[in-house]
N, C-alpha and C positions, 0 to 999 in steps of 0.2 A: 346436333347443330342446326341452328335455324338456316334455311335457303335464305337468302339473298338477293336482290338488284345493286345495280347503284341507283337507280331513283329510289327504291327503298332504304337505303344505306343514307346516303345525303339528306333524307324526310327524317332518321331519328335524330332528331335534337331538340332542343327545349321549346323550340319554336314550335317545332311538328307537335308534340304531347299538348302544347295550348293552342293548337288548331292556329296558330297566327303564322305568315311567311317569318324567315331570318330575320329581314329587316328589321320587321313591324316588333319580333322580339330583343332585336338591338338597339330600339327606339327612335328609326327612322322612318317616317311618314312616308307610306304607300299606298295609293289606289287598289279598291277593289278590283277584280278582271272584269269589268262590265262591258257594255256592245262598244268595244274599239271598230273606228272606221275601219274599213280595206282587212277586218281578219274578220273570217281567211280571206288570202290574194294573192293571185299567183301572176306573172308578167311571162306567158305564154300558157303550158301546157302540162300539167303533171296527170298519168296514167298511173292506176296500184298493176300491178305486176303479182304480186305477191302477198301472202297474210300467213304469216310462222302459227306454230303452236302455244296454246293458251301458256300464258305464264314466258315464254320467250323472246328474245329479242334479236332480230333481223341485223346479222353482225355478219363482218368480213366480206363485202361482195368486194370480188375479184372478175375481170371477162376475161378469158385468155385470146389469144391472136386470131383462135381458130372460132370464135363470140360463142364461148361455153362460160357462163354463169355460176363458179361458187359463192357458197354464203354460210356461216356456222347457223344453227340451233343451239342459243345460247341461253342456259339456265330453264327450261322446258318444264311446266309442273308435272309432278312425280305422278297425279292423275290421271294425265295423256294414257290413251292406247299406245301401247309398244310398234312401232321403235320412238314412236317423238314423245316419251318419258323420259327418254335421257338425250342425254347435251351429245352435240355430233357435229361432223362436218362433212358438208354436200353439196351438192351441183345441180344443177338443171339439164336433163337430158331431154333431147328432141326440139329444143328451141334455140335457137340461133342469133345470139346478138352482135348481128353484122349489121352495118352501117344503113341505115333508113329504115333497121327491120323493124315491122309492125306488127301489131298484139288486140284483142279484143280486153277494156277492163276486167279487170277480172272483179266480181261482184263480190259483195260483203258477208261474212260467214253466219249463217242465222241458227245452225243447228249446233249444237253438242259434237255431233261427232265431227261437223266441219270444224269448228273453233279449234279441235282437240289435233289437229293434223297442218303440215306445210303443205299449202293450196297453192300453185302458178298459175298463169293464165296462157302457158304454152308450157308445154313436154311434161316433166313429171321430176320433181326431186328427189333425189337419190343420197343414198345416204351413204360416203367413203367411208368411213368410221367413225366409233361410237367410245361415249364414256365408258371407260373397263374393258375397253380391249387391249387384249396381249401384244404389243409389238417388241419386237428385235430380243426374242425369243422370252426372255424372263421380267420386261418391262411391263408399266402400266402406262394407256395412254395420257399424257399429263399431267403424271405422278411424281413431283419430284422425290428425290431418296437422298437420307447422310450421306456421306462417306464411308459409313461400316455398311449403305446399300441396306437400311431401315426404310420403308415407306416413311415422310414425312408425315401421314396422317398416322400413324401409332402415337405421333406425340402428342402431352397435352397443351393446353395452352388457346387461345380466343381464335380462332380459323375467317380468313377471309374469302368465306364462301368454301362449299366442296370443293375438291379438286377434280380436275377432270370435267368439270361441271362449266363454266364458265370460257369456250372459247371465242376469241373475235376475230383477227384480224388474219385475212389469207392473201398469199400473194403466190404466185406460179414464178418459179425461177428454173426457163426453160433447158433442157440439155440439147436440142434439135432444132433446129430452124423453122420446122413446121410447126413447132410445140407443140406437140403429139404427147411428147414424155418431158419430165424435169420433175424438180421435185418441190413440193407445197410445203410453203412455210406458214404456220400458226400460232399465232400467241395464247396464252389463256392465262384470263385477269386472276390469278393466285398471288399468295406471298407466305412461300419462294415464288417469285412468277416462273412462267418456262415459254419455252417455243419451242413445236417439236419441226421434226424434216419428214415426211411422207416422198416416198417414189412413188410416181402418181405417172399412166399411161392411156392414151386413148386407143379403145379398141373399135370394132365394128360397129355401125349403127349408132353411135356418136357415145358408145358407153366406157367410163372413167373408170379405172380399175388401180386401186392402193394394195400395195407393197408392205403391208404394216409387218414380215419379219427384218425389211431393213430398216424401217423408221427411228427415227429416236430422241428421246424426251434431251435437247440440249442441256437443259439445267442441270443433266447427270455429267454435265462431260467437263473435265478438269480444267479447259478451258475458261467456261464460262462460270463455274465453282470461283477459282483463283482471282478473279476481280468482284468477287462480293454477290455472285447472281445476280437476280434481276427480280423486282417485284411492281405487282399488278400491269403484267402485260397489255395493252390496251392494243389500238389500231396500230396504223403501221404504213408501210410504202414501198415499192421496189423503186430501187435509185438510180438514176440516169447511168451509173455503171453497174446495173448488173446486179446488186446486192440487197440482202434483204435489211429492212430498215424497221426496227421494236422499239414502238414508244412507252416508255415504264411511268403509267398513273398515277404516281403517289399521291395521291388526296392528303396523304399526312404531313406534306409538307409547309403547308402556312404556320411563317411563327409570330402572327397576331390574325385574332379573329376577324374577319368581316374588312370593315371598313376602317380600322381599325389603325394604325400606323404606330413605329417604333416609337417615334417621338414624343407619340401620344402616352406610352409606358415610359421615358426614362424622366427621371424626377420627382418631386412631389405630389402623386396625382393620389386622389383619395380615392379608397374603396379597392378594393381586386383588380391587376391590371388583364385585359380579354387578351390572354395568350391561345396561341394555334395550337396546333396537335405535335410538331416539330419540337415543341420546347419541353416535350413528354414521353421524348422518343427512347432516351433510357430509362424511363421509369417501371418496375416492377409491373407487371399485370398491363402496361400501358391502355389499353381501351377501355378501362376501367374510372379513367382519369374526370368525363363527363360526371359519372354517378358519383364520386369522389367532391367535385367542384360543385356540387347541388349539395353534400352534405354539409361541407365545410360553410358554405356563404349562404345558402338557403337565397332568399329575394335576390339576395346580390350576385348570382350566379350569373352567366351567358354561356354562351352556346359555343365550344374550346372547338373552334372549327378542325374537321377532318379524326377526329377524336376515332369516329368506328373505322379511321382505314388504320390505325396502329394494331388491330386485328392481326394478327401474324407474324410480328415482329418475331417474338420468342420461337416461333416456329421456324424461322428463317432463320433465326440462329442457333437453332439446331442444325439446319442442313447443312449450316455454314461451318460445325465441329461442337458446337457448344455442347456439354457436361447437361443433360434435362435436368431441372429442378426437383420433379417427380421420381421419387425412388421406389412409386413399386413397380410389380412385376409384370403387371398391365399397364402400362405407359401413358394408356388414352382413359386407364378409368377416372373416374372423378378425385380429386383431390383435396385434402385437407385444405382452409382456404389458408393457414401457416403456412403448409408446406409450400401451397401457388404465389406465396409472397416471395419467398427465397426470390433472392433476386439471381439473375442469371449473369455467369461471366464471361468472358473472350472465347473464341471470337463473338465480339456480337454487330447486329447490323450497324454498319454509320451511317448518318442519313445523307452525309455530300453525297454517298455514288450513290442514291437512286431519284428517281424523278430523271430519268436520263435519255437520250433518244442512245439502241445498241445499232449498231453496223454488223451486221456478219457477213465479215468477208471469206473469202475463195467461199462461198455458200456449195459447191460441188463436192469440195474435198470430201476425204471420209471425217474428218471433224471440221467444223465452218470455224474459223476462228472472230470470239466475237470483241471490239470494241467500242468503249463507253466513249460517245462525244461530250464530254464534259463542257467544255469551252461553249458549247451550244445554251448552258444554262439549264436550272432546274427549276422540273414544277410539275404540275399533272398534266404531264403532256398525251391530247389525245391522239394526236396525228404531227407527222412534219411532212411537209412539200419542194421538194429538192426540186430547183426552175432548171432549165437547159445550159443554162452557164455552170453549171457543177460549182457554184459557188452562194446562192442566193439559196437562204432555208427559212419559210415563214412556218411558225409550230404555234399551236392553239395549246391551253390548258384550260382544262375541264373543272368544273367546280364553282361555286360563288364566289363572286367579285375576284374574278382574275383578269390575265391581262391578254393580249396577245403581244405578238414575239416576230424576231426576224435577226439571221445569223447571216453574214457576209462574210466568206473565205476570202484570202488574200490573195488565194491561187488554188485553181480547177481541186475540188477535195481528194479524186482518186489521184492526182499528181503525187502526192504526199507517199513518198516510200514507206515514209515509216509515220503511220496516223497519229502518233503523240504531239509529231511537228505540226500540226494541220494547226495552223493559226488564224483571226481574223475578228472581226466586230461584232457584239450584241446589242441590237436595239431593241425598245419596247414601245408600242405606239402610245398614241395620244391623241384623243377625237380632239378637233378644231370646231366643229361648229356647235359648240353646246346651246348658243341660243337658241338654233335652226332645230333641234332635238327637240328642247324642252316642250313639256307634256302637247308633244305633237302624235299620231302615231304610226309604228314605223316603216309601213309602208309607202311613206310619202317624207319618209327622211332618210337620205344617202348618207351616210357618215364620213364624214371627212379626218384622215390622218394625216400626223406626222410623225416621224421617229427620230425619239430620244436615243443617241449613243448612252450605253449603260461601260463599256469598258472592252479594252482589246486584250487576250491574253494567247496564248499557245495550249494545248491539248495538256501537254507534259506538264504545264506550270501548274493549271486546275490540277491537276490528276494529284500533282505533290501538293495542295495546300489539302486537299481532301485527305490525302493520305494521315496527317496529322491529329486525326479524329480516329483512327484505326482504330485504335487499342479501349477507345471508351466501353464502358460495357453497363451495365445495370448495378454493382457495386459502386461505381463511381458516382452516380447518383445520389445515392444516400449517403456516400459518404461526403461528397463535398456538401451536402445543401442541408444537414441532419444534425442536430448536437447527439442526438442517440445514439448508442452504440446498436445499431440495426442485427447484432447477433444478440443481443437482451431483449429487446422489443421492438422486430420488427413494422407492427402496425403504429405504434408511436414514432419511430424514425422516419417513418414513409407520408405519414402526415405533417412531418417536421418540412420534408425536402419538400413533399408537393407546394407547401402555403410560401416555402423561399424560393422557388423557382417562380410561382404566380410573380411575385413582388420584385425579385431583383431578376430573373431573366435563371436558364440555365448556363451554368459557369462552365457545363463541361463542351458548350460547341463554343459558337461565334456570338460573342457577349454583346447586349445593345448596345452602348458605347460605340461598337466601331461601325454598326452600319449608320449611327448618326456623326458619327467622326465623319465617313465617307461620304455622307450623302452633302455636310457642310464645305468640306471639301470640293466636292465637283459644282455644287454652285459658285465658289465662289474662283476654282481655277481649270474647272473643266473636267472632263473624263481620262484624261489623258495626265493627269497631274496631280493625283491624289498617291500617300503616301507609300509605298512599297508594300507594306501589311497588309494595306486596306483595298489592294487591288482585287483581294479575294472574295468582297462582296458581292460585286453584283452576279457572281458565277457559284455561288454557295449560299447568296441568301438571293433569290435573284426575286420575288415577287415583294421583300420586301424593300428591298434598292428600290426596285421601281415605281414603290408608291411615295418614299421618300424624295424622288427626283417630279412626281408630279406627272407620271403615266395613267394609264385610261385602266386602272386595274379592277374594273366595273363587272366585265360579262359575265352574263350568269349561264354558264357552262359551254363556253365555247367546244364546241366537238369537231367533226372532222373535217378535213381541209383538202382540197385535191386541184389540181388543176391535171387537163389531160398530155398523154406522156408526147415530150417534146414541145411543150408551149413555146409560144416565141410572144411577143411585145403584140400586143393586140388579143391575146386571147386572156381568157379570163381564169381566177382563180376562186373559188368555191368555197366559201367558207359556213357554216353551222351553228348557231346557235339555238340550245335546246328550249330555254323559256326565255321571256322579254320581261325579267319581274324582280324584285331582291334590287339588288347594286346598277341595275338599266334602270329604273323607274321609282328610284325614290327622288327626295330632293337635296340630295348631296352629289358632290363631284362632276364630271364632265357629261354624265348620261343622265336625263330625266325621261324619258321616253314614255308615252301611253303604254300600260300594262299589255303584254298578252301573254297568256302562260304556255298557248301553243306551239311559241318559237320561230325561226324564223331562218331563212336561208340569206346571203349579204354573197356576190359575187364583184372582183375587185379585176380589173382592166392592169393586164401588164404592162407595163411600159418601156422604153428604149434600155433601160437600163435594170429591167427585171422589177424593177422599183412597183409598190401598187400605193394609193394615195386617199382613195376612194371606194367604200363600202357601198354598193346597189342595193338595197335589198330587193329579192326576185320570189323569193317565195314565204310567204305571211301564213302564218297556222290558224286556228282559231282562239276566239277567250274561252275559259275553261268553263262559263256559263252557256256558252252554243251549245242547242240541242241538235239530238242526231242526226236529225235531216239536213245540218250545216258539215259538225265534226266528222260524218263518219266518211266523206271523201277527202277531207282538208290532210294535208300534210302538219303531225303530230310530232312536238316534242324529237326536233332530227338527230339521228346519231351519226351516223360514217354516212360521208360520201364520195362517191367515185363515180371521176369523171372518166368517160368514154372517148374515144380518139375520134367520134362524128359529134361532139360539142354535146350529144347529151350528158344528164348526171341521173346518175342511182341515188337515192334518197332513204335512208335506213329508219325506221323509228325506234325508240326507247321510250314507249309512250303510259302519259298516265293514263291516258280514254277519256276522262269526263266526259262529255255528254252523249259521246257515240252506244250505239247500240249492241257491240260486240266488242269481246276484249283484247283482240288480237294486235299485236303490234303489222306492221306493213313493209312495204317495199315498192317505192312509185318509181314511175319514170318521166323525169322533168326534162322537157323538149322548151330551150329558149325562146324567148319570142320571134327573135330572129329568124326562126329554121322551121316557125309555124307561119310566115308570109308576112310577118309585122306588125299581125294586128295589134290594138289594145287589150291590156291586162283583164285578165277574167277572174269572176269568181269562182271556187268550185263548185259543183254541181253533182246532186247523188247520183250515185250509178244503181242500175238496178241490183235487185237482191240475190238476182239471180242469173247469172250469163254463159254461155256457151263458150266450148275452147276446145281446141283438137288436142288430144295427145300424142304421147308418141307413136301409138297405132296406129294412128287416125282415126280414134273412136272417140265421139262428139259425146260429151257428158253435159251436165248442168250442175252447180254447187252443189245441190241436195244428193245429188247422186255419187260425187267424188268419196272415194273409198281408198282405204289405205290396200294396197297390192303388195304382193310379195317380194322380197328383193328389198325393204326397207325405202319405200316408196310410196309416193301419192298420184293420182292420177291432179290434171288439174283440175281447175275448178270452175 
C-alpha cells in the first residue's frame, strides 16, 4: 500500500498529472502564485516552536490546565531513525505553556538527522504511544477489527492510508481537578475511522505516563459499531460540557465536482455531467471510479472530486459485517481483478451517517457512549467550535470549493436528555463584499459574512431520513443503473451503471430532482416552507443545498477552528485556511482573491449574540514562488488550530515547503497584535539556523547537536 497525506491525496487528480491547479483543469481562469503583496504577513507575532519529523504532520496539539503540550506524529517516513518511523502520540516534557510563558525560536533543521526527528524549542518530546502497540491486552493501537475480531487490515480492498499510521486530533478529558490523570482521546484519519481512550497520568518531574493495557480502540466497541462507525477521523474539540467532540472528514462527500452545481447537471446539458465522488459511493472497487472516467470519455473527463477518499469503503463494510468479496485463504493477497469486481452486499456503508461531527458522551464510563449530530449537517468536517452558550456551533470543511457552516441549538445542547431531540438551525455563510476581494490580496481584505438559513430539523428526524439509505449496498448499483445481468458480465454491467449514474445522477440515494425541487422551493417560500420530503436536503445533501441557495462554497480547505475555552462576545474565533487558490482566486462566484498557495489564518470577533460577521485575516503564508529566506519562517499551508486561554493560538502545518530550505512541517506560536503592545503588522523574518534551548536537564544544545535520547525522545533543538 502506498503511504499517504491528504495534501497528497487531494494532488492526485487529472489536474495534478497535467501539472495545472483544479480550477485551471475545470476551465476557470487563475493566476500564477506570483509576488502577492503582504505574503507572507503576520498582524503581530508568530514564533516556530516546533518542526516534526520528515514526512510528518504537526497534528492534535492539545495544552492541558497544568500548560503540558500534546501533539500526534502523523504519517512519519518509514526512513526516520526509530522511534519517529512510526506514527505516535506525545507531549512535551519540561516546558510549560502557562500564560505569558516564553521560548527562544527554535531554528530550522539543516542536517539529516535533525529533519529526521521532533525538535522543540523547550523540554523534549516524548513519546506515550506508538503505531503497533498492544493495548487492552489483545488489541492493536488504531486497529480497527470485524465482529468475528479479524484485523480490518487482512482484508482486501483500496486502504485509506495504514492504520495506525495517521493520528490527529488529542484532547485530555480530565478525571481530577488538577488534571494530573483523565484520559486522552484520539482520532485517527482511517476508514473504518476510530478514536481510541488512553489513561494518561502525570508523574514526577513533569513526566506523562499511558496506561495502554486499559486503553481502547472505540471503533471495537458495540456502541460505536451499531450506528455505522465512523470514517476518516480528523480534528476534533472538548465541549463546553465535558465531552469529547470527532469530526468525520469525508472528502467523499461532494455530489458534483468543483464548481459545479445540481442545476448545472439536471436537463439537457451536453457531454458527461462533473459528478462528486458521493454519487459513486456504491460502486464496485469505488476509487477506481477517476481511472474509469478517463477511459470511458478520454478529453471529456474532469476530475470526479474526492474520488481517492472512497478508498475504504469496502473495508468499512467489512467491519461493519459484510461477507469479503475475496474468497481466498489469504484475505489481503492480491486478487483476481473479476473476483475485486464482485460487488459487495449489506451491510454496507451509507453515506447520510458519515461526514458527521460524533459526541462521546459519559467519555469516563467504561464504554463512552457515542452520538452522531446529524442535524449539524454533512461534509468534511475538519474541526467544530462549540461558543459558551452551548448552543452556537461554527464547523469548517476541508477540501476545494467548500463552504463554511454554523449550527444554532434551540436550547443549551447538553440540556437534551435524550440527544436525538436536540433540535435547531443550519446556516451556511456567504461573503458580502465580493467587490472589496476581487483580485485584491488577502491580507488587506477582511471578508465580510452572512448567513443563509439552510433548514431547521431535530437529531431524530435526520437520523430517520438517513436511515432509509440503510440497506443500499454495491448490488444495488448495478442493478438499478445496468441493463446487464452483472452475474454474466460483470465488467460490462459496471460500465453500463457507471456512464447512467454520470448522466442521470445515482437513483439509489437522493435523486437531483429533489435538491432542485428544494432549492426552488426556498427561493421562492423560504426555508421554512418547502415540502415535507424535501426537508431532508440540506442535512443529507448539505454542500450541495448550499450552493443551490447561493452560499460562499469557494474555500479551498478550510481547516481548523478554535476559539479559546469559554469565549464570551469580544473574543475571537480562529479560523484556517490551507491555500488562497482553486475556488478563492479564480473569476467565478463570491471570492476572487490574489493567489497565495501559502494559506492564510481569518480571525472573526464574537459578538452579543455569539454571531461572527467578519473574517480578519492575521496571518498571510507566503507564494509558493518565495525563496527560503522568505518561506522558511512564514507560516505554511495551516492545518489545526488551538487556541490558548491567554489569547495565544498554536498554529499546525500540513505543508507543501516550496521554496523553504528543509522539509519539515512546523508548529509556530502566534501572539496577537494586541498582546505584542500594538504595533503594526510585520513581515516575517528568518531565524537563524541554529539556536539555543534548555532541556529538561538544563543542558543547553544547539540544533546540530540535538539527538534522539532514550526513552523515545528528542532533546530540543
Amino acid at each position: 500500500m502506498v503511504e499517504f497525506t491528504r495534501r497528497k491525496l487531494m494532488a492526485t487528480s487529472v489536474a495534478a498529472t497535467l501539472g495545472a491547479s483544479v480550477s485551471a483543469a475545470s476551465g476557470v481562469a487563475q493566476d500564477e502564485d506570483a509576488d502577492t503583496p503582504k505574503a507572507p504577513h503576520v498582524k503581530g507575532e508568530i514564533k516556530r516552536f516546533a518542526t516534526t519529523a520528515l514526512g510528518a504532520e504537526v497534528t492534535g496539539p492539545e495544552v492541558s490546565a497544568n500548560g503540558t503540550l500534546f501533539f500526534s506524529l502523523q504519517h512519519p517516513s518509514r526512513k526516520n531513525p526509530a522511534p519517529f518511523n512510526k506514527a505516535g502520540i506525545g507531549y512535551v516534557r519540561g516546558y510549560n505553556f502557562s500564560e505569558g510563558s516564553e521560548f527562544d525560536v527554535l531554528g530550522v533543521p539543516t542536517s539529516k538527522e535533525a529533519q529526521g526527528q521532533v525538535r522543540v524549542a523547550g523540554g523534549t518530546y516524548e513519546l506515550l504511544a506508538q503505531e503497533g502497540d498492544n493495548i487492552g491486552g489483545n488489541g492493536t493501537l488504531g486497529m480497527p477489527v470485524t465482529p468475528d475480531d479479524l484485523a480490518v487490515e487482512e482484508y482486501p480492498g483500496a486502504r485509506y492510508g495504514n492504520f495506525g499510521y495517521n493520528p490527529d486530533c488529542n484532547r485530555l478529558v480530565p478525571t481530577n481537578e488538577a488534571e494530573t490523570r483523565g484520559y486522552l482521546f484520539t482520532n485517527w484519519e482511517e476508514s473504518p475511522g476510530n478514536v481510541t481512550r488512553i489513561p494518561v497520568s502525570r508523574k514526577g518531574q513533569g513526566r506523562w505516563e499511558a496506561d495502554l493495557e486499559n486503553a481502547v480502540n472505540l471503533a471495537n466497541t458495540e456502541a460505536l459499531r451499531s450506528i455505522g462507525g465512523t470514517r476518516i477521523n480528523c480534528y476534533g474539540d472538548l465541549s463546553p460540557w465535558g465531552t469529547y467532540l470527532s469530526a468525520e472528514e469525508d472528502y467523499a462527500h461532494p455530489r458534483v465536482a468543483l464548481t459545479t452545481t445540481v442545476s448545472d447537471v439536471v436537463g439537457d446539458s451536453e457531454g458527461p455531467d462533473h459528478r462528486g465522488a458521493a454519487q459513486f459511493y456504491n460502486r464496485p472497487n469505488p476509487s477506481d471510479i477517476q481511472e474509469a472516467v478517463e477511459k470511458y470519455y478520454g478529453d471529456d473527463a474532469w476530475f470526479v472530486q474526492g474520488y481517492w477518499a472512497l478508498a475504504g469503503l469496502e473495508i468499512q463494510a467489512y467491519y461493519l459485517g459484510a461477507d469479503a468479496a475475496d474468497e481466498n485463504e489469504e484475505l489481503a493477497d492480491d486478487v483476481d481483478p473479476e473476483t475485486s469486481l464482485r460487488p459487495v452486499g449489506s451491510p454496507y456503508p451509507n453515506p447520510y451517517r458519515y461526514g458527521r461531527i460524533v459526541d462521546f458522551r459519559q467519555p469516563t464510563a467504561e464504554t463512552p457512549q457515542p452520538v452522531k449530530y446529524h442535524v449539524m449537517g454533512r461534509a468534511a468536517w475538519e474541526c467544530p467550535d462549540v461558543q459558551a452558550d452551548e448552543k452556537t456551533v461554527y464547523l469548517t470543511s476541508d477540501g476545494d470549493n467548500k463552504g463554511l457552516y454554523k449550527f444554532v441549538a434551540d436550547q443549551p445542547i447538553p440540556s437534551y436528555d435524550d440527544p436525538m431531540n436536540l433540535s435547531g438551525t443550519l446556516y451556511a455563510a456567504n461573503v458580502t463584499n465580493q467587490q472589496a476581494a476581487a483580485d485584491n490580496p488577502p491580507a488587506e481584505v477582511p471578508l465580510e459574512v452572512e448567513w443563509l438559513e439552510m433548514g431547521s430539523a431535530t437529531n431524530a428526524e435526520v437520523e430517520s431520513w438517513i436511515a432509509e439509505y440503510d440497506d443500499v449496498d454495491q448490488v444495488d448499483y448495478l442493478e438499478t443503473h445496468a441493463d446487464t445481468d452483472w452475474q454474466e458480465d460483470v465488467q460490462k454491467a459496471l460500465e453500463e451503471a457507471d456512464k447512467t449514474v454520470v448522466q442521470q445522477g445515482n437513483q439509489n440515494y437522493v435523486p437531483d430532482e429533489d435538491v432542485v425541487r428544494w432549492a426552488r422551493q426556498y427561493e421562492q417560500n423560504g426555508p421554512s416552507n418547502v415540502d415535507e420530503e424535501l426537508r431532508r436536503v440540506p442535512f443529507l445533501e448539505t454542500r450541495a443545498a448550499a450552493k443551490e441557495i447561493g452560499a460562499t462554497v469557494e474555500f479551498r480547505k478550510s481547516e481548523g477552528i478554535d476559539s479559546r475555552d469559554g469565549a464570551e462576545p469580544g473574543d475571537y474565533v480562529y479560523v484556517g485556511v490551507s491555500e488562497v487558490n482553486d475556488g478563492m482566486s479564480d473569476e467565478a462566484g463570491d471570492v476572487d482573491l490574489d493567489r497565495v498557495d501559502g494559506g492564510l489564518v481569518y480571525r472573526a470577533e464574537l459578538e452579543d449574540d455569539y454571531d461572527i460577521s467578519t473574517l480578519e485575516p492575521v496571518i498571510v503564508g507566503p507564494d509558493a514562488t518565495d525563496p527560503a529566506d522568505v518561506a522558511n519562517d512564514a507560516l505554511l499551508n495551516i492545518d489545526n488550530v488551538f487556541v490558548m486561554d491567554d489569547g495565544r493560538v498554536l498554529c499546525c502545518e500540513d505543508a507543501d515547503q516550496y521554496g523553504r530550505s528543509f522539509p519539515n512541517d512546523c508548529l509556530y506560536v502566534y501572539t496577537p497584535e494586541e498582546m505584542t503592545g500594538g504595533g503594526e503588522a510585520t513581515e516575517t523574518t528568518p531565524a537563524e539556523e541554529t539556536t539555543t534551548a534548555t532541556d529538561a536537564e538544563g543542558t543547553t544544545t544547539t540544533e546540530e547537536e540535538a539527538t534522539t535520547t532514550a526513552g523515545n525522545q528528542t532533546t530540543s533543538g
